[in-house]
C-alpha positions as CSV (number, residue, x, y, z in Angstrom):
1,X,-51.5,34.5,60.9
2,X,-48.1,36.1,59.8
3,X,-46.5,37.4,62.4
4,X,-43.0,39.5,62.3
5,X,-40.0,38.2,64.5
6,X,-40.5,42.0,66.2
7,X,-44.2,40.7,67.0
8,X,-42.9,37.1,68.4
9,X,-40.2,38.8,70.7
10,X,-43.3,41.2,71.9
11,X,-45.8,38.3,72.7
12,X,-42.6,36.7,74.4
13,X,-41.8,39.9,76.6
14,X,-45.9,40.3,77.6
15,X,-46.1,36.6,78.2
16,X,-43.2,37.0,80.4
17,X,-44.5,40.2,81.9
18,X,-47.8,39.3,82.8
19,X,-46.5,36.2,84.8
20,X,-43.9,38.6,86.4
21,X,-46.6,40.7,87.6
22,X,-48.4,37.7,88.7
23,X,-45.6,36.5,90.8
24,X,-45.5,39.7,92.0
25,X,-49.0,39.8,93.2
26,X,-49.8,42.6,91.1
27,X,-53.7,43.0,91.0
28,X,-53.3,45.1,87.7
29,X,-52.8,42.7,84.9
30,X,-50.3,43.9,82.5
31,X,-52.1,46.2,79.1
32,X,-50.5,44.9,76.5
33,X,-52.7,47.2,73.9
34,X,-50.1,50.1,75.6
35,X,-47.1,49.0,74.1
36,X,-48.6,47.0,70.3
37,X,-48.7,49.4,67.5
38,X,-52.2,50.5,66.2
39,X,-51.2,48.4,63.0
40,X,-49.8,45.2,64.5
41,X,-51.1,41.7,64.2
42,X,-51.2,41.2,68.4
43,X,-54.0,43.0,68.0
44,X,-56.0,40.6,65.8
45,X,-58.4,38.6,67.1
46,X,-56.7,34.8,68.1
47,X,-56.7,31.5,70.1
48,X,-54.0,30.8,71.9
49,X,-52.1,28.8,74.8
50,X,-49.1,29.1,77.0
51,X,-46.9,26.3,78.0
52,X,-44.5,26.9,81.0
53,X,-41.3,24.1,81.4
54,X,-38.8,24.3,83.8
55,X,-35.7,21.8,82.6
56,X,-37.5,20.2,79.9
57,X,-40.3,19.5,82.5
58,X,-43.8,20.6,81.8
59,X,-44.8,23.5,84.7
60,X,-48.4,24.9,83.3
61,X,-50.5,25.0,80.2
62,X,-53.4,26.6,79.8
63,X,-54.9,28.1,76.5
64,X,-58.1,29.3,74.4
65,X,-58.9,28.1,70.8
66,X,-61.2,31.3,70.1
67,X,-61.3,34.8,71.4
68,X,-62.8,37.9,70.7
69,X,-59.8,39.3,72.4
70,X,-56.4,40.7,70.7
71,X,-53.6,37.9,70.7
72,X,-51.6,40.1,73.1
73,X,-54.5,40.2,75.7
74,X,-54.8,36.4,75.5
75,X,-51.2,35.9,75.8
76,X,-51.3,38.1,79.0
77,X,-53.9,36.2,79.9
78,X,-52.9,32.3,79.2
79,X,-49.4,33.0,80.5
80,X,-50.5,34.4,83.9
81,X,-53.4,31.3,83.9
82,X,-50.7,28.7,83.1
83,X,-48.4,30.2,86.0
84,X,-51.0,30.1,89.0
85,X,-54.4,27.7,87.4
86,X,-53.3,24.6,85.9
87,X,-54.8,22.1,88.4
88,X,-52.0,19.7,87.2
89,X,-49.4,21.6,89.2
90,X,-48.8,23.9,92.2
91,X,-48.6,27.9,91.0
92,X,-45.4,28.5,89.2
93,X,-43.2,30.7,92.3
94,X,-41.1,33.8,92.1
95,X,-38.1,32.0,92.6
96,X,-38.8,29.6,89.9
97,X,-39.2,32.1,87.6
98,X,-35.6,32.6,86.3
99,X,-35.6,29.3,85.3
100,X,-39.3,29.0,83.5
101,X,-39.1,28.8,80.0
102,X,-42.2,30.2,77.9
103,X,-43.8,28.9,74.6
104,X,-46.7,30.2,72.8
105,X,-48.6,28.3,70.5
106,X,-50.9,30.7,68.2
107,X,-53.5,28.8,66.8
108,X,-55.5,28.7,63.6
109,X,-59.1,27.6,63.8
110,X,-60.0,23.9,64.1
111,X,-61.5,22.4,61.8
112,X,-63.9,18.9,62.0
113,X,-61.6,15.7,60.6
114,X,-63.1,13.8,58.5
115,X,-60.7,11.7,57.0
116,X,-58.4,10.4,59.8
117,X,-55.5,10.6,56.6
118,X,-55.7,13.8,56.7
119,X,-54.2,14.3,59.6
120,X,-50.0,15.4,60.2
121,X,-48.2,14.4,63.0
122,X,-46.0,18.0,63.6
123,X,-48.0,19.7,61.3
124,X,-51.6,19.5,63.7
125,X,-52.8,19.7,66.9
126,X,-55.7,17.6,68.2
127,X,-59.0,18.4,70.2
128,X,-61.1,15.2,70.8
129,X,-64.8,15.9,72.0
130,X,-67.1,13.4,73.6
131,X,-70.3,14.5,75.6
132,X,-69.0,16.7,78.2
133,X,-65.1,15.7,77.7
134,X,-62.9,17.4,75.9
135,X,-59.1,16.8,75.1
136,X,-56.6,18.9,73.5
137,X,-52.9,18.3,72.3
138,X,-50.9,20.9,70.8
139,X,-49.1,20.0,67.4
140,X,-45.5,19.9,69.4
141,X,-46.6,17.1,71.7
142,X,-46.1,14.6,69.0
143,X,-43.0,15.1,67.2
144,X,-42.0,15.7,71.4
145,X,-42.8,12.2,72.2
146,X,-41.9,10.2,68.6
147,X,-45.9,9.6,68.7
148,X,-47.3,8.2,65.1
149,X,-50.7,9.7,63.6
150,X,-52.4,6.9,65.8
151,X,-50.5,7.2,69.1
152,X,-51.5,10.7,68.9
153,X,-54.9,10.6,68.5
154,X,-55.0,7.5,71.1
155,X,-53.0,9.9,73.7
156,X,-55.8,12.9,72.6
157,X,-58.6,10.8,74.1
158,X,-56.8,9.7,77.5
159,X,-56.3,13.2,77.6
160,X,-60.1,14.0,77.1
161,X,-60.5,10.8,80.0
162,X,-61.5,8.5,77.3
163,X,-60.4,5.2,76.3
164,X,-57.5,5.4,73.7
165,X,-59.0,4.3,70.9
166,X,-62.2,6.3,71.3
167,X,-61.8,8.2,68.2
168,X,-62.8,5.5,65.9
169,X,-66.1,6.0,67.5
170,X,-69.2,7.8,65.7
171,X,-69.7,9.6,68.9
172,X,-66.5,11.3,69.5
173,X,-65.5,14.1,67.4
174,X,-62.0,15.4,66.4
175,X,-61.3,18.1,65.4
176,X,-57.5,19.5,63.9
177,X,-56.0,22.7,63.7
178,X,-52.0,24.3,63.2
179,X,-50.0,26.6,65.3
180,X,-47.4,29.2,64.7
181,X,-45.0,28.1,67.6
182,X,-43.0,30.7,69.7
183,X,-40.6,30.1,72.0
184,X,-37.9,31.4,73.7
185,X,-35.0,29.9,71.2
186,X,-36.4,31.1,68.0
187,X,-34.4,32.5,65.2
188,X,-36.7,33.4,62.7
C-alpha cells in the first residue's frame, strides 16, 4: 500500500486520538471514517499494529494481520488496544501520555516461507505458527536488536513459547510479510 505523507500524519493524529479518548474514559471510540476523504487509502481494507514506547522502552503492542475493516478503524482500534490490553504491561496512564511515542506498522499479507533464504532481516516480519501458538515479530525488531536472519527466527519462536530453534521443524510454520513503518519522526 502507497500511502501519502498527508495519510501517515492522519493515521498518526487518529492513533493518537483514539488513545487520548481512551485515557480519557471516553466510551465513544474516535470515527475516523469522519475525518478520511471518500478517496483515501485509510479507507482500504488492512492489517495493522500499534507499538507504544516511552524513552526507547516498549509500553504496548497489539495489532491484526487481516481486517475487513478500513486501516483508520484498525488504527483507532490497535492504538487504544495497545494503550489499556497488552497483558505484558499495566494500561498506558493519562499522565504518561505526553511522553508515549506511537508507531504504526501497516502490513502487507503474509505469505508461507518456504525457503528460509528467502527471508530479509529489515525488510520482513515474522509470524511462527505451531498447534495453538503463535508468535509474531514486526520487521523493526531485528535491525532494533542487531539480530541475524537466524536470531530472528530463533527469537520468533520464544516469542510463540517455543524452543528457539523450532522453526527448522516440519511442524511449525512461518510465515513472512513487510510493513510500511510510521512513526512519529518521519520525513517522507
Amino acid at each position: 500500500m502507497v500511502l501519502s505523507k498527508t495519510d501517515k500524519s492522519k493515521l498518526l493524529s487518529i492513533a493518537r486520538a483514539s488513545i487520548e479518548a481512551t485515557l480519557g474514559g471516553s466510551s465513544e471510540t474516535p470515527n475516523p471514517g469522519l475525518e478520511v476523504p471518500a478517496d483515501s487509502a485509510l479507507l482500504t481494507p488492512c492489517g495493522a499494529f500499534v507499538t507504544l514506547k516511552k524513552k526507547e522502552e516498549l509500553r504496548g503492542c497489539i495489532g491484526r494481520f487481516t481486517s475487513n475493516s478500513p486501516l483508520a478503524q484498525v488504527v483507532t482500534e490497535m492504538a487504544s488496544a495497545a494503550a489499556t490490553k497488552d497483558s505484558r504491561f499495566f494500561p498506558v496512564s493519562a499522565e504518561e501520555l505526553s511522553d508515549i511515542e506511537i508507531e504504526i506498522s501497516v502490513l502487507t499479507p503474509m505469505k508461507k516461507v518456504l525457503d528460509f533464504r528467502e527471508i530479509k532481516v529489515g525488510r520482513d516480519g515474522l509470524c511462527v505458527v505451531s498447534g495453538g501458538m503463535q508468535g509474531v515479530l514486526l520487521p523493526q525488531v531485528a535491525t532494533e536488536h542487531n539480530l541475524d536472519r537466524e536470531s530472528f527466527l530463533d527469537e520468533t519462536c520464544i516469542k510463540a513459547g517455543l524452543p528457539a530453534s523450532s522453526w527448522r521443524e516440519v511442524k511449525v510454520e512461518v510465515f513472512s510479510f513487510q510493513a510500511v513503518i510510521i512513526n512519529e519522526d518521519f520525513n517522507d
